[in-house]
PyMOL commands that place a pseudoatom at each C-alpha (Angstrom):
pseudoatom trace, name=CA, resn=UNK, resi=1, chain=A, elem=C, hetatm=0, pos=[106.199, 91.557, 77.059]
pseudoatom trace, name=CA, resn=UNK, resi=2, chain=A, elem=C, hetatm=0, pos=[102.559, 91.295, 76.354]
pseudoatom trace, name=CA, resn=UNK, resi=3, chain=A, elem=C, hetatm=0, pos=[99.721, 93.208, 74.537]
pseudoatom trace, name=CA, resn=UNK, resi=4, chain=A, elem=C, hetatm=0, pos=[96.262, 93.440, 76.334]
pseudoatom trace, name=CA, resn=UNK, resi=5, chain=A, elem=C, hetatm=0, pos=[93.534, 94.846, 74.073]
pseudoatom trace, name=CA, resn=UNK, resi=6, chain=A, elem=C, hetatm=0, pos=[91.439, 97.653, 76.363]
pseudoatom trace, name=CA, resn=UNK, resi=7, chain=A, elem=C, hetatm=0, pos=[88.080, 98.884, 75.520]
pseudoatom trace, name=CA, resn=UNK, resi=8, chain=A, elem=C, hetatm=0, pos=[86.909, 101.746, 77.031]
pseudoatom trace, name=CA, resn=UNK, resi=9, chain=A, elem=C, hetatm=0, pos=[82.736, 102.437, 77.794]
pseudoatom trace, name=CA, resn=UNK, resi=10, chain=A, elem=C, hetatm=0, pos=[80.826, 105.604, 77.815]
pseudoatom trace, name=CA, resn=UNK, resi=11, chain=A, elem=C, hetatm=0, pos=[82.446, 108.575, 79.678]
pseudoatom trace, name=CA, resn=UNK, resi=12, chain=A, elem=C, hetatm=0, pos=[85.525, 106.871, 79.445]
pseudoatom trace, name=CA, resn=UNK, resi=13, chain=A, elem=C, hetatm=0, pos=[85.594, 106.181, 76.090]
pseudoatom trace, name=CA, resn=UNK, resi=14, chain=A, elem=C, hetatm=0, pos=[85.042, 110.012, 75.607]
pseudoatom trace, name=CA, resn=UNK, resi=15, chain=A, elem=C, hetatm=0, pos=[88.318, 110.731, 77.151]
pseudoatom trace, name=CA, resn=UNK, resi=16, chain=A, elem=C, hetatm=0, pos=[90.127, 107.687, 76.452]
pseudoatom trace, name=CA, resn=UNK, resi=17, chain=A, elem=C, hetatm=0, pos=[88.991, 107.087, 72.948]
pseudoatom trace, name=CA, resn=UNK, resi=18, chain=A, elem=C, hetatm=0, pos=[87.293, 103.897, 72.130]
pseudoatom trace, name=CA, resn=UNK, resi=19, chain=A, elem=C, hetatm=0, pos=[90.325, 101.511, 72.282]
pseudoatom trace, name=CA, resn=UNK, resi=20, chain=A, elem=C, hetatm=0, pos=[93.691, 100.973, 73.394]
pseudoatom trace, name=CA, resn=UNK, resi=21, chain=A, elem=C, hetatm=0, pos=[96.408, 98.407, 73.425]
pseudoatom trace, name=CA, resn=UNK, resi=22, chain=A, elem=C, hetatm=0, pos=[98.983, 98.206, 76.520]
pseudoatom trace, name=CA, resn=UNK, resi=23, chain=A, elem=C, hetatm=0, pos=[102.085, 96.532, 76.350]
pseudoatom trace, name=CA, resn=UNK, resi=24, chain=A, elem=C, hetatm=0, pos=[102.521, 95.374, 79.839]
pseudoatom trace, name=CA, resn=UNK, resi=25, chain=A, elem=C, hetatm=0, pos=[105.771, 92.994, 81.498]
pseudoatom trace, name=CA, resn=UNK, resi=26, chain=A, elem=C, hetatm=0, pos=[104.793, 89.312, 81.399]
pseudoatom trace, name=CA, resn=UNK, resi=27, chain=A, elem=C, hetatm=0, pos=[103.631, 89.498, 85.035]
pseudoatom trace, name=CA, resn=UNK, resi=28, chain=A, elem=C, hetatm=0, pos=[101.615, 92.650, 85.321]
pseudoatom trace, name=CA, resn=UNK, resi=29, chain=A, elem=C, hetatm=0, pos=[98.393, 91.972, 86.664]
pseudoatom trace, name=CA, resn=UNK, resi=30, chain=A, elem=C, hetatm=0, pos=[94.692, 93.511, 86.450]
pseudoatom trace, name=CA, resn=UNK, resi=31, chain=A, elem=C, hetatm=0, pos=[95.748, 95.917, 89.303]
pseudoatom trace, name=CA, resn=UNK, resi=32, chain=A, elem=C, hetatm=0, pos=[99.215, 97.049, 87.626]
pseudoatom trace, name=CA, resn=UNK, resi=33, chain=A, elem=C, hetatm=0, pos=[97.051, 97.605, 84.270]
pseudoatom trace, name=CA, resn=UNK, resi=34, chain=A, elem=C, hetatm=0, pos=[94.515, 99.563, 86.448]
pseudoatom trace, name=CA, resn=UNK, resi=35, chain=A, elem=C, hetatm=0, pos=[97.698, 102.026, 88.038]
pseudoatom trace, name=CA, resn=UNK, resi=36, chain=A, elem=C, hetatm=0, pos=[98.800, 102.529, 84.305]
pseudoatom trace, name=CA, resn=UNK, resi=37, chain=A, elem=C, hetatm=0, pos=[95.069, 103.812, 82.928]
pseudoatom trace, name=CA, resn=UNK, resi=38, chain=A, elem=C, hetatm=0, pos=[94.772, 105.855, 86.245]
pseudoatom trace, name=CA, resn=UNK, resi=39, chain=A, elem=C, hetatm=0, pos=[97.950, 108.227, 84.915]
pseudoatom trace, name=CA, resn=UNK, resi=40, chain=A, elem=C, hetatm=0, pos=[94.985, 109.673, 82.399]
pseudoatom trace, name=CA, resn=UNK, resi=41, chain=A, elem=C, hetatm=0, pos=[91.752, 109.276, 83.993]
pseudoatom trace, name=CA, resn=UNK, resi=42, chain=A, elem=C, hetatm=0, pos=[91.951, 109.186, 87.970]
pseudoatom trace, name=CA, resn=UNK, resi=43, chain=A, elem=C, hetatm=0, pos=[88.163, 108.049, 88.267]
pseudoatom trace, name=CA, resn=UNK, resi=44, chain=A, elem=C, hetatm=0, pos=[89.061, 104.321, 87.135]
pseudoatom trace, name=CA, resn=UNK, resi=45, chain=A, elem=C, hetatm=0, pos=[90.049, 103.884, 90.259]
pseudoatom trace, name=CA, resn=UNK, resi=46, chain=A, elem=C, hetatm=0, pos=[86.796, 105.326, 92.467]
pseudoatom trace, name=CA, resn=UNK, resi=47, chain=A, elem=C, hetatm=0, pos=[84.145, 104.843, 89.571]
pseudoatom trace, name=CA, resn=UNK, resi=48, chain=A, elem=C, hetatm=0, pos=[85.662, 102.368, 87.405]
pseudoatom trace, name=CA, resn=UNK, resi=49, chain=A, elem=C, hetatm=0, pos=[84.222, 98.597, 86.917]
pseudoatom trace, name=CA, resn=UNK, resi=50, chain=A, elem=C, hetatm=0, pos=[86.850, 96.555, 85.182]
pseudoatom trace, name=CA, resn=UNK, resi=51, chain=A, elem=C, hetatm=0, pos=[86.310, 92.674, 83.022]
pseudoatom trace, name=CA, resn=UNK, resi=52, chain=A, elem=C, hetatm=0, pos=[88.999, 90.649, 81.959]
pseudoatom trace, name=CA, resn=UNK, resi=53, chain=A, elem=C, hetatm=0, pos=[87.630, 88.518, 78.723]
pseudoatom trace, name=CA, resn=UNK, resi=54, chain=A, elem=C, hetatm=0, pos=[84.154, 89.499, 79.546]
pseudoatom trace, name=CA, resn=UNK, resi=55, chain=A, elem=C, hetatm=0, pos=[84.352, 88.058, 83.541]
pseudoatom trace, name=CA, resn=UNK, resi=56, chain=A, elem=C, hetatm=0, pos=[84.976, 89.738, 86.535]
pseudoatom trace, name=CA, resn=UNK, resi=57, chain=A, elem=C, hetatm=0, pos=[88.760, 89.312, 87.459]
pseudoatom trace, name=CA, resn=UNK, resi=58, chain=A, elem=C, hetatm=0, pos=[90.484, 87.447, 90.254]
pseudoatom trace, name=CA, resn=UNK, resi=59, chain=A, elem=C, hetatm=0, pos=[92.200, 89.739, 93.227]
pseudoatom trace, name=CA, resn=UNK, resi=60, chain=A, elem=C, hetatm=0, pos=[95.646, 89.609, 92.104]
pseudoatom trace, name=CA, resn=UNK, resi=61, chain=A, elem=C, hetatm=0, pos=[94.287, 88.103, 88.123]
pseudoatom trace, name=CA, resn=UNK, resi=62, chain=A, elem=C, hetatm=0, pos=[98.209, 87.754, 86.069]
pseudoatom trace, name=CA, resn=UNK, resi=63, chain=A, elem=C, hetatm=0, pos=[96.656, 89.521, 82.678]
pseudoatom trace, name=CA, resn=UNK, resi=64, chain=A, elem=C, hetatm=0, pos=[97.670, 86.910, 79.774]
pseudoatom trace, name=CA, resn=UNK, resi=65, chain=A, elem=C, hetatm=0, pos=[99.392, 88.167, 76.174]
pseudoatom trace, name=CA, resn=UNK, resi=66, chain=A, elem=C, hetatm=0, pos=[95.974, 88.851, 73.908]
pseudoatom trace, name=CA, resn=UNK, resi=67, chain=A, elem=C, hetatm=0, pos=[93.117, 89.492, 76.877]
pseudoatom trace, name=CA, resn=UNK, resi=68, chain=A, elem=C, hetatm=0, pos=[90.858, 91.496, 76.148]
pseudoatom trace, name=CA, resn=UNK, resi=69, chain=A, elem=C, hetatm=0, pos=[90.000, 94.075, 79.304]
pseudoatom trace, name=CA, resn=UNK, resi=70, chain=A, elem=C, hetatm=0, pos=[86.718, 96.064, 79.398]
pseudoatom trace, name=CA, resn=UNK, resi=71, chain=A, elem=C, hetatm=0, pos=[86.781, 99.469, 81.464]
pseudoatom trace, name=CA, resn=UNK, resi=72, chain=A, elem=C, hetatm=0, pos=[83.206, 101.168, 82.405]
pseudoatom trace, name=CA, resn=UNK, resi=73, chain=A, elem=C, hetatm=0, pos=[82.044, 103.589, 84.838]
pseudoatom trace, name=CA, resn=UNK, resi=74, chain=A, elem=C, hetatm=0, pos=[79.628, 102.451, 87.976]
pseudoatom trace, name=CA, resn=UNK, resi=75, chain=A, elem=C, hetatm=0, pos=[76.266, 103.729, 87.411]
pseudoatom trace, name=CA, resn=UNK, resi=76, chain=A, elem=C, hetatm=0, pos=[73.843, 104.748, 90.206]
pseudoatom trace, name=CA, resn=UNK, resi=77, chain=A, elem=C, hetatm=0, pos=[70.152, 103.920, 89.170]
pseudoatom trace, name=CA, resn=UNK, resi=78, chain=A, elem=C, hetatm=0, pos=[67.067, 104.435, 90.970]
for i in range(1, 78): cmd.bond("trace and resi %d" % i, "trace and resi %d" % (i + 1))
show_as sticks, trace
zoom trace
């Protein structure tokens, strides 16, 4: 097992709370992690920009005991 650190931004956070730690089987990946969140707030999936250790992740990224995953909503400027 591992624990990945999850911060939450904005809207999120305001459902999610600020912070949350996931302990996730030793090959779970960005996408599992993503499935999990989605349980509690559905828009992660549709509106959702995820960052593993500050970086956009690799299709398929194997999340590593300690990262540190950043969830934020898309945002639509003009």
């Amino acid at each position: 097992m591992k624990r990945v650190k999850v911060k939450f931004i904005s809207v999120f956070a305001e459902k999610m709370g600020k912070e949350r730690t996931y302990e996730l089987s030793d090959e779970a990946t960005v996408e599992d992690l993503v499935d999990i969140i989605s349980r509690e707030l559905e828009e992660v999936k549709t509106r959702g920009v995820v960052y593993v250790n500050y970086r956009f992740p690799q299709e398929k990224q194997v999340l590593r005991d300690g990262d540190e995953v950043l969830v934020m909503p898309l945002y639509a400027g003009g």
